[in-house]
DSSP file (Angstrom, degrees, kcal/mol; ACC not computed):
  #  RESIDUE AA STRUCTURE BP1 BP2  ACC     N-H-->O    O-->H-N    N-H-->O    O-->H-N    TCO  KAPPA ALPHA  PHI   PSI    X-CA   Y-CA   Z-CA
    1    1 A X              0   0    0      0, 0.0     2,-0.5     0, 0.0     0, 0.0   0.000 360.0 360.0 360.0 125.8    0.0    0.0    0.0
    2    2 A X        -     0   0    0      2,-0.0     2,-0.3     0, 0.0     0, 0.0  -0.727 360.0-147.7 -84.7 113.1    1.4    3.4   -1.3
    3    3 A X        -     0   0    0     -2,-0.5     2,-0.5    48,-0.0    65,-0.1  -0.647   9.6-152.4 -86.6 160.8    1.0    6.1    1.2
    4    4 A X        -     0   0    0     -2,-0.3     2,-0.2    45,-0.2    45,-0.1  -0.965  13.3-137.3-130.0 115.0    0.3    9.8   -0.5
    5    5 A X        -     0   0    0     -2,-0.5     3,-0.1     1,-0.1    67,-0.0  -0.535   2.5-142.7 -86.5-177.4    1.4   12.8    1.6
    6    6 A X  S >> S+     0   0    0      1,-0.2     3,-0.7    -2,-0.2     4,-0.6   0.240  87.4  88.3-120.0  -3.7   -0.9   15.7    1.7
    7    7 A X  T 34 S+     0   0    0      1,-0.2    -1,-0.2     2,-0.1     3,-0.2   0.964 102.0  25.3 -66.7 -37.8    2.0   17.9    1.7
    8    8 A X  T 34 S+     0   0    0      1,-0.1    -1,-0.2    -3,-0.1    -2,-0.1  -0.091 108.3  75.8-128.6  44.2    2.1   18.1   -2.3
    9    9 A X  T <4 S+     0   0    0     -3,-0.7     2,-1.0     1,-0.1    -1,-0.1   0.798  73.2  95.2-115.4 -31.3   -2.0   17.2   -2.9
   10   10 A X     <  +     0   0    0     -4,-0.6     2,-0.1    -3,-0.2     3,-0.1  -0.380  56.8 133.7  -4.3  54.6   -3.1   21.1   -1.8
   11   11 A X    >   -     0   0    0     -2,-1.0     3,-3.5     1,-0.2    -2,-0.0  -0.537  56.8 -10.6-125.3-151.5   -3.3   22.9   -5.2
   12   12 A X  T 3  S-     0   0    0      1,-0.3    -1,-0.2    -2,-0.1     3,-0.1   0.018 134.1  -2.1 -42.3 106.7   -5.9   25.4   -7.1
   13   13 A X  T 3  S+     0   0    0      1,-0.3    -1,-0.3    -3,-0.1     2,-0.3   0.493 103.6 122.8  84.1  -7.8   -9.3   25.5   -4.9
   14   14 A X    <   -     0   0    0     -3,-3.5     2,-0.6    -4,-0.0    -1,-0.3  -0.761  64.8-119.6 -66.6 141.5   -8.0   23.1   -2.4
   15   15 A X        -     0   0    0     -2,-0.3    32,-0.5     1,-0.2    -4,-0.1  -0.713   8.3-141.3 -92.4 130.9   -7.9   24.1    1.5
   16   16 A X  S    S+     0   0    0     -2,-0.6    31,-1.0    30,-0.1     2,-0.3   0.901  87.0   9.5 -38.6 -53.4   -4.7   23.9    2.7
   17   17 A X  E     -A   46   0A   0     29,-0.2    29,-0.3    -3,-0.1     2,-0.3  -0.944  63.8-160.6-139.9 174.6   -6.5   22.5    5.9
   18   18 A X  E     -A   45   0A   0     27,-2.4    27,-2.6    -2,-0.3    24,-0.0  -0.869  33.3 -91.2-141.9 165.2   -9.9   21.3    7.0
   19   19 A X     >  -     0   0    0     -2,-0.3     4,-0.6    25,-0.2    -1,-0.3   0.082  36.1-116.8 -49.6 175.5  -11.6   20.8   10.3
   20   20 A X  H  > S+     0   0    0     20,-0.6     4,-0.9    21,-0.5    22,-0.2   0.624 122.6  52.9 -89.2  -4.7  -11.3   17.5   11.9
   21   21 A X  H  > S+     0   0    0     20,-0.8     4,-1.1     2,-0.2    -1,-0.1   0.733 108.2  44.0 -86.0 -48.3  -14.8   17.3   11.6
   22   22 A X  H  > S+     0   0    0     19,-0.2     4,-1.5     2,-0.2    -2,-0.1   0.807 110.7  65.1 -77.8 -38.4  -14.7   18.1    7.4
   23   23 A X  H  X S+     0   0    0     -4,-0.6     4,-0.7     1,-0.2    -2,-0.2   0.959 105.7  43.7 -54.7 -48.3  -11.4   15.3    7.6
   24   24 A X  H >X S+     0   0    0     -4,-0.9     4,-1.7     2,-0.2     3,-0.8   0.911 111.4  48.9 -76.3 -32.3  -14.0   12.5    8.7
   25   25 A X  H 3X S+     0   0    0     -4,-1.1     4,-1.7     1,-0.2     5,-0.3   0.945 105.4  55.3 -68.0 -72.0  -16.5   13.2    6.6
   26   26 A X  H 3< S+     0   0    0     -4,-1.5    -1,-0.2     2,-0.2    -2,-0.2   0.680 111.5  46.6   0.5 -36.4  -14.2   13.2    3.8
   27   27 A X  H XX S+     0   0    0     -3,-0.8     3,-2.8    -4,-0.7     4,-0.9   0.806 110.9  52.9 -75.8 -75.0  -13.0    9.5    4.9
   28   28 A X  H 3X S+     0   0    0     -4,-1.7     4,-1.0     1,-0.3    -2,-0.2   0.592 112.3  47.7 -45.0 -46.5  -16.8    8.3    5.3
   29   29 A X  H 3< S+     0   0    0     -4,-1.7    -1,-0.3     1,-0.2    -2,-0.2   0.580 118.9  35.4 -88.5  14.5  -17.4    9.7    1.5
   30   30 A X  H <4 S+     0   0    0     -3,-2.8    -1,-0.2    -5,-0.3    -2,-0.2   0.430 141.3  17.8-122.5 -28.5  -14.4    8.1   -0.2
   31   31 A X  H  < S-     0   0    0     -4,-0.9    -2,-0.1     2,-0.2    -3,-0.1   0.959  84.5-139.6 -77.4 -46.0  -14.8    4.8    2.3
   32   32 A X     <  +     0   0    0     -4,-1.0     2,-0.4     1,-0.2    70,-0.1   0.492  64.1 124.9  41.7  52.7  -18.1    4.9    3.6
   33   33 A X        -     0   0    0     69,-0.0     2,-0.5    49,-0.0    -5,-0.3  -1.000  62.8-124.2-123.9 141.0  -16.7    3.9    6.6
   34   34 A X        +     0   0    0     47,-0.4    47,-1.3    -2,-0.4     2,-0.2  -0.698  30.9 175.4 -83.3 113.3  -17.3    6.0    9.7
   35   35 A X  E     -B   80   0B   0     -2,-0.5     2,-0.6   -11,-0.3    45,-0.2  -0.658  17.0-158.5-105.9 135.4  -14.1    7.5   12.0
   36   36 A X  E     -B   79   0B   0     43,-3.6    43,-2.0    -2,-0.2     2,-0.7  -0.972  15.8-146.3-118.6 154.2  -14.0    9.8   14.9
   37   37 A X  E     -B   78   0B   0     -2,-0.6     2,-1.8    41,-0.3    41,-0.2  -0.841  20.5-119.3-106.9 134.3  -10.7   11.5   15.5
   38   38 A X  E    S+B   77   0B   0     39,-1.9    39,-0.5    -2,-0.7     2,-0.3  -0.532  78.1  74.9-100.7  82.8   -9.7   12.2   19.0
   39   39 A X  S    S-     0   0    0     -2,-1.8    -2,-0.2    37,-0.1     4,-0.1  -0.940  96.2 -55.9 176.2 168.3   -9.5   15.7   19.0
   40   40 A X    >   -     0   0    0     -2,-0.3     3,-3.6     1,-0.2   -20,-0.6   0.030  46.7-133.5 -50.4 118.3  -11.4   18.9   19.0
   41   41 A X  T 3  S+     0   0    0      1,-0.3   -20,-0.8   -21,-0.1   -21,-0.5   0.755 115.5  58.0 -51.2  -4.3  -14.2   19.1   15.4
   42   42 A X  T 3  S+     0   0    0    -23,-0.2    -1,-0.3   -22,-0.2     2,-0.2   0.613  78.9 113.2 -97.2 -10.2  -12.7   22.2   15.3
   43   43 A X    <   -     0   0    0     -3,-3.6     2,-1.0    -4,-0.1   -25,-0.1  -0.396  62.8-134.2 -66.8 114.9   -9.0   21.2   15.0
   44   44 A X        +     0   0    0     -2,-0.2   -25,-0.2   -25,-0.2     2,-0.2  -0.597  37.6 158.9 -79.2  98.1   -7.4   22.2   11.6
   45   45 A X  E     -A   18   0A   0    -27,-2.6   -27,-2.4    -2,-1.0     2,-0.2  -0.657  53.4 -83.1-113.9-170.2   -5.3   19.0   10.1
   46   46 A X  E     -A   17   0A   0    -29,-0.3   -29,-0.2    26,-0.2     3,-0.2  -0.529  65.3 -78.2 -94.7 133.9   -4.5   18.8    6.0
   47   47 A X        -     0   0    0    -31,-1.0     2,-0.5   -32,-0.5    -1,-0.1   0.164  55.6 -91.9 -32.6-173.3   -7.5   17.3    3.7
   48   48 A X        -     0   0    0     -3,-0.1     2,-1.1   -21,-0.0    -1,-0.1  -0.748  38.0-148.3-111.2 141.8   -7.9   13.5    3.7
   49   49 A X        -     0   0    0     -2,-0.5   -45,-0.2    -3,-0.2    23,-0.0  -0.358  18.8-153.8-113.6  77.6   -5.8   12.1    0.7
   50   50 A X        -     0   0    0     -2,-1.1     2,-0.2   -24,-0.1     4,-0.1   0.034  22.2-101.7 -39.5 169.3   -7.7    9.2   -0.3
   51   51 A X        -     0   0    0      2,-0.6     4,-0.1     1,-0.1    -1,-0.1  -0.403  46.4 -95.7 -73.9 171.4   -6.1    6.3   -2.0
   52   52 A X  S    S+     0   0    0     -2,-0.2    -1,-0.1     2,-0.1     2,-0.1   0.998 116.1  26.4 -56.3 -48.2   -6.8    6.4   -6.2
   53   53 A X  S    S-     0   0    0      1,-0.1    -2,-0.6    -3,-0.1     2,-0.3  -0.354 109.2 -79.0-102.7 171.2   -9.3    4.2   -5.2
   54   54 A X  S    S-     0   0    0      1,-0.1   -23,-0.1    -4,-0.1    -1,-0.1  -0.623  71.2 -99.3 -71.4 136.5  -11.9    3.1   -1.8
   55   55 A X        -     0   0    0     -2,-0.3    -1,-0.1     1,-0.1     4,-0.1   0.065  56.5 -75.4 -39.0 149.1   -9.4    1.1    0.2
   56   56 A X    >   -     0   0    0      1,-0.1     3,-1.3     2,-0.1    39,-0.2  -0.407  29.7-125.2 -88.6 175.5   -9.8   -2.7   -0.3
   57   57 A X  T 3  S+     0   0    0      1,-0.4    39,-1.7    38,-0.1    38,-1.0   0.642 106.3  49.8 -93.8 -21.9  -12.2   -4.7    1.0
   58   58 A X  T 3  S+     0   0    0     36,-0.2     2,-0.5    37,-0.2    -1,-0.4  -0.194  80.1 119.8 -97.4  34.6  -10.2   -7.3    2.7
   59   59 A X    <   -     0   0    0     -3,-1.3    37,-0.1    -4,-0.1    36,-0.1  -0.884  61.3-131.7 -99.6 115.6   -8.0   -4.6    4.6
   60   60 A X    >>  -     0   0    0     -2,-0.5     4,-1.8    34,-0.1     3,-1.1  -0.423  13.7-113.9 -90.6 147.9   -8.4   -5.0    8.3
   61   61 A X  H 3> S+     0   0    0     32,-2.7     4,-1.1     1,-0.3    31,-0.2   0.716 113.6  52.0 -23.6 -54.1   -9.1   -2.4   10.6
   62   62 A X  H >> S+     0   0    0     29,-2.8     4,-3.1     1,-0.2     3,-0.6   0.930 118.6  51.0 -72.8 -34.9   -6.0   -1.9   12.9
   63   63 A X  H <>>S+     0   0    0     -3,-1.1     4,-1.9    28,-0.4     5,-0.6   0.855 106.9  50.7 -67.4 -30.1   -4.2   -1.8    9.0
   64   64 A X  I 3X>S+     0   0    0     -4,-1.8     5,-1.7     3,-0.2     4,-0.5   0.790 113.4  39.9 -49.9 -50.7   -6.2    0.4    7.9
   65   65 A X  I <<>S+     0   0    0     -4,-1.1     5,-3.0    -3,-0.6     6,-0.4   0.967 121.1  45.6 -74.8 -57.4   -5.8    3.0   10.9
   66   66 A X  I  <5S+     0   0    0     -4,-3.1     5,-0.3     1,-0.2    -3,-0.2   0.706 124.5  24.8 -65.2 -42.0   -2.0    2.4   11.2
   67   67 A X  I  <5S+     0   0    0     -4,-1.9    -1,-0.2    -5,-0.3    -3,-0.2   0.917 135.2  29.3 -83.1 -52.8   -0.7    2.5    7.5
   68   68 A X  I  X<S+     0   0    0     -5,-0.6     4,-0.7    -4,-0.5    -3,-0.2   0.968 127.2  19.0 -82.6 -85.3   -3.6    4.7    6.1
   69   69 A X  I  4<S+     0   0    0     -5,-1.7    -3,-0.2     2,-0.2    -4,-0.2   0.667 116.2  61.8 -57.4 -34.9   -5.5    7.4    8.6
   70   70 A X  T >>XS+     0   0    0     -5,-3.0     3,-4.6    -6,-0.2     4,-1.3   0.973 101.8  49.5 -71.9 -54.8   -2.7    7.7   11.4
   71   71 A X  G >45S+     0   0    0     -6,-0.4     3,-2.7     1,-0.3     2,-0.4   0.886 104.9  59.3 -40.9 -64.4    0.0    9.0    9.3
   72   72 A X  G 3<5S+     0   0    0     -4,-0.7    -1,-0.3     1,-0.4   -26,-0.2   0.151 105.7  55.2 -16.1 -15.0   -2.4   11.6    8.0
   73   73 A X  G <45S-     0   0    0     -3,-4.6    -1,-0.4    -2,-0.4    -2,-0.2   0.162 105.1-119.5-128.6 -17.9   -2.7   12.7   11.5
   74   74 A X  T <<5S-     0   0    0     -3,-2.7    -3,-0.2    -4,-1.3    -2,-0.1   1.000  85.4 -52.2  43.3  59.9    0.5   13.3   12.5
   75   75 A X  S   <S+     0   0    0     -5,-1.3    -1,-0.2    -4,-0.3    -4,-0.1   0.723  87.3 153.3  58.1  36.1   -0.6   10.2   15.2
   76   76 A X        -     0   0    0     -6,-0.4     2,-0.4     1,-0.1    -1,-0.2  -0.375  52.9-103.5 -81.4 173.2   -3.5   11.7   16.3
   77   77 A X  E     -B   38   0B   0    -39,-0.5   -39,-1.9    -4,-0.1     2,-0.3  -0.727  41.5-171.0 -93.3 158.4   -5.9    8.5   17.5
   78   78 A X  E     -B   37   0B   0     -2,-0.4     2,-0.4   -41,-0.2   -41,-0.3  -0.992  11.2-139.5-138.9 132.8   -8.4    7.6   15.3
   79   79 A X  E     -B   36   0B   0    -43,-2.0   -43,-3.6    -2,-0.3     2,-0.2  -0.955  10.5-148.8 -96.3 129.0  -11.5    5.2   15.5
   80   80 A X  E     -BC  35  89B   0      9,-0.6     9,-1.4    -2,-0.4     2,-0.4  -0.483  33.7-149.4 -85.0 133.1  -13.0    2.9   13.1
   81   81 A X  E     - C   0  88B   0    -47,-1.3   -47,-0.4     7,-0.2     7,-0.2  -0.923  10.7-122.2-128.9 112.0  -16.7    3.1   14.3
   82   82 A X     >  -     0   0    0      5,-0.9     4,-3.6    -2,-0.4     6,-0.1  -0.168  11.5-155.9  43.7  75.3  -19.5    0.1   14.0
   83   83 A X  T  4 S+     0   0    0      1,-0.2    -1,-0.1     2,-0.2    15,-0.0   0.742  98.8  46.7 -55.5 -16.5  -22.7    1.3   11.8
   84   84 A X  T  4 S+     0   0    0      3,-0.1    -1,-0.2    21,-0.0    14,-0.0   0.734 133.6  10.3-122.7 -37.9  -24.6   -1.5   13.8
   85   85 A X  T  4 S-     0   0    0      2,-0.2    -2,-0.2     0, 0.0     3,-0.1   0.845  84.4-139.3 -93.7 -28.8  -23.4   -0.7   17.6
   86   86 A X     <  +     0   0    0     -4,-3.6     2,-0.2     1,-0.2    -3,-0.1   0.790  63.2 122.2  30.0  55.3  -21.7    2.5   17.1
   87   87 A X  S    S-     0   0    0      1,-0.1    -5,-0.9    -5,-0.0    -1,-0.2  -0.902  73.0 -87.3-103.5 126.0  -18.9    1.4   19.4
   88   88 A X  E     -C   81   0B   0     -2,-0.2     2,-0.3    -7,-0.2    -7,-0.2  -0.180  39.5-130.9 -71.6 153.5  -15.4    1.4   17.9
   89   89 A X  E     +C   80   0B   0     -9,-1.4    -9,-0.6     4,-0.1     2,-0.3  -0.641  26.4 177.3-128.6 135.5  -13.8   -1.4   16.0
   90   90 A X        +     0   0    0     -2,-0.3     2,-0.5   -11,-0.1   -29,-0.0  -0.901  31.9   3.7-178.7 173.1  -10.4   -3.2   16.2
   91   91 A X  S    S-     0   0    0     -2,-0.3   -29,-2.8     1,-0.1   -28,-0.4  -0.849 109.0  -1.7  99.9-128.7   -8.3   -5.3   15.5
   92   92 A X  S    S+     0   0    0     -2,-0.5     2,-0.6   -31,-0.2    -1,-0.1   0.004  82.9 129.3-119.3  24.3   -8.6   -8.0   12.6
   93   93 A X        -     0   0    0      3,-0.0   -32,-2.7     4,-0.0    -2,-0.1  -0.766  62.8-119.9 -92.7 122.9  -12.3   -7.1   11.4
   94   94 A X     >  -     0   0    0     -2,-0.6     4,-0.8   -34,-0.2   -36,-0.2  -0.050  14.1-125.2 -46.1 166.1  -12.4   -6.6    7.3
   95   95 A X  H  > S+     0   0    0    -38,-1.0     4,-3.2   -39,-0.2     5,-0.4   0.419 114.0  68.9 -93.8 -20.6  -13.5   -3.0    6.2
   96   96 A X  H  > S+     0   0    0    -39,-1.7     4,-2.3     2,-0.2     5,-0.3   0.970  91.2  49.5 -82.8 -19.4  -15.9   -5.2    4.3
   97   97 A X  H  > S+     0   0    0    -40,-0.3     4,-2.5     2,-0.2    -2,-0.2   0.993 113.6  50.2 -46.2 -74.9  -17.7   -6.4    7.4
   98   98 A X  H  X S+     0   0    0     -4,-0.8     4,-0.7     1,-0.2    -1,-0.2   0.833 114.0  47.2 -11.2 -61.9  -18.0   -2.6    8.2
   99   99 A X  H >X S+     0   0    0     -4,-3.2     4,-1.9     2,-0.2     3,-0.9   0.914 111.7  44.0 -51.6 -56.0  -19.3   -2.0    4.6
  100  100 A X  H 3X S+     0   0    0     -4,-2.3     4,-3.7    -5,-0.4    -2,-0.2   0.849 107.8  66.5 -76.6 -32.6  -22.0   -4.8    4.2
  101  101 A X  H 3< S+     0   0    0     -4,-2.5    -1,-0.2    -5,-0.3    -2,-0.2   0.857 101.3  46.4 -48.5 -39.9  -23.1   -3.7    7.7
  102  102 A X  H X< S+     0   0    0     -3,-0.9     3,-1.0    -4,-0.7    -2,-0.2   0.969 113.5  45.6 -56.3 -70.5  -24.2   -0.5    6.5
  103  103 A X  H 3< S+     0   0    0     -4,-1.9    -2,-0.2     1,-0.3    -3,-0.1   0.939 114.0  46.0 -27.5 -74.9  -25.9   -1.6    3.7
  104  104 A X  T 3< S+     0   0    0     -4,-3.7    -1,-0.3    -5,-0.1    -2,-0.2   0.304  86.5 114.3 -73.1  13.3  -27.8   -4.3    5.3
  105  105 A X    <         0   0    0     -3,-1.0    -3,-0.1    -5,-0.1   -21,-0.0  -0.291 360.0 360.0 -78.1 166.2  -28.7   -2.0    8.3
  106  106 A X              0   0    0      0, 0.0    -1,-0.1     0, 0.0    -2,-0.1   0.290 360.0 360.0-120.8 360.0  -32.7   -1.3    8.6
């Protein structure tokens, strides 16, 4: 997995930075998986720099946070959050479990 900094993604009609708040949504519309960042919605970090593509499907949480979202953060913590409990997720649960959850919710 190719990480992308967000140092040289910023150009014409991008914001330099976004809320942390505008950062999570961002994931949730390029994952559609839902994150809270542990730090103020008001907190200004650098946009979310998706991969070309939604992350794959068989990518497990903790890999997800660690390779993908932390860096992005300059190590802030971050949580993968459970459309069905909404209680935070780790460990060795696929992003596709996460995914299908959504979907199939009522």
């Amino acid at each position: 997995m190719q990480l992308i900094s967000s140092a040289n993604v910023t150009g014409v009609g991008m914001p330099s930075t976004v809320s942390v708040r505008e950062w999570e949504r961002q994931v949730f519309k390029q994952e559609r998986i839902r994150i809270v960042v542990r730090a103020q919605p008001s907190e200004q970090v650098a946009p979310y720099v998706p991969l070309s593509k939604q992350s794959r499907n068989d990518l497990y949480v903790d890999r997800f946070i660690q390779a993908h979202l932390r860096p992005q953060l300059n190590g802030k913590s971050v949580e993968v959050i459970s459309p069905t409990t909404g209680a935070p997720v780790f460990g060795e649960v696929p992003l596709s479990t996460l995914r299908q959850s959504r979907t199939t919710r009522t």
